[in-house]
C-alpha positions in Angstrom: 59.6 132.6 99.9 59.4 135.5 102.4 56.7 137.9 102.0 58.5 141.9 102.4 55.6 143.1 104.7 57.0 140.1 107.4 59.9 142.2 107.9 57.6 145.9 108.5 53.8 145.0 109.7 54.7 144.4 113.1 52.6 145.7 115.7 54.4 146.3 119.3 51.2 145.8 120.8 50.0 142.5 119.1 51.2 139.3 118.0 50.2 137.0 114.6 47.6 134.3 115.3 47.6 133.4 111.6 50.0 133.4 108.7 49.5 135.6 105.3 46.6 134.4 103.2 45.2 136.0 99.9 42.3 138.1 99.7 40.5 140.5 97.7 39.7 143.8 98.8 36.0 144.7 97.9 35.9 147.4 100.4 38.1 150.2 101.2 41.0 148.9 103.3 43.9 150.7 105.1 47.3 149.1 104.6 49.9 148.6 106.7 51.6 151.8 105.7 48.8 153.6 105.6 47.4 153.5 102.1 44.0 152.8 100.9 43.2 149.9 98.9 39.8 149.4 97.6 38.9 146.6 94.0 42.6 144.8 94.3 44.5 141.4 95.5 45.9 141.9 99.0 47.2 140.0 101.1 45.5 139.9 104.8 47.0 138.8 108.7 45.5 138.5 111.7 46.7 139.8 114.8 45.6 139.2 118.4 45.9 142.0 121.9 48.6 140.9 124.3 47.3 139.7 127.2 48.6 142.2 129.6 46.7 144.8 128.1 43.7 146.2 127.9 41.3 148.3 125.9 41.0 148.3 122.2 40.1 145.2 120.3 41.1 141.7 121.4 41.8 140.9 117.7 42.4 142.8 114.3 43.5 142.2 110.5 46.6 144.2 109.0 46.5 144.3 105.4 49.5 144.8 102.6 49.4 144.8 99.0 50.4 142.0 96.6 53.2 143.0 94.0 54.1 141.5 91.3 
């Protein structure tokens, strides 16, 4: 089953080192889209830099809600 976010949350800069895996967001969090998040299920990706760039962090997490 595809998750929606798949098809938006895709940084030009970055690419996925891990697939989307439940977690719980017990602090604030910025979504994908640019909503905060704080007390709910989300769902959680990690991305890693390019490695023709530089600057910035070498890895990051982009976040999405979970609907039901």
């Amino acid at each position: 089953m595809p998750f929606w976010a798949e098809r938006y949350a895709k940084p030009m800069f970055g690419f996925p080192i891990t697939d989307w895996h439940d977690a719980f967001a017990w602090l604030p969090v910025t979504t994908f889209d640019g909503r905060w998040v704080w007390l709910r299920r989300v769902k959680r990706r990690r991305y890693h830099l390019h490695d023709h760039l530089t600057g910035g962090p070498d890895q990051w997490s982009i976040y999405a809600t979970v609907t039901q």
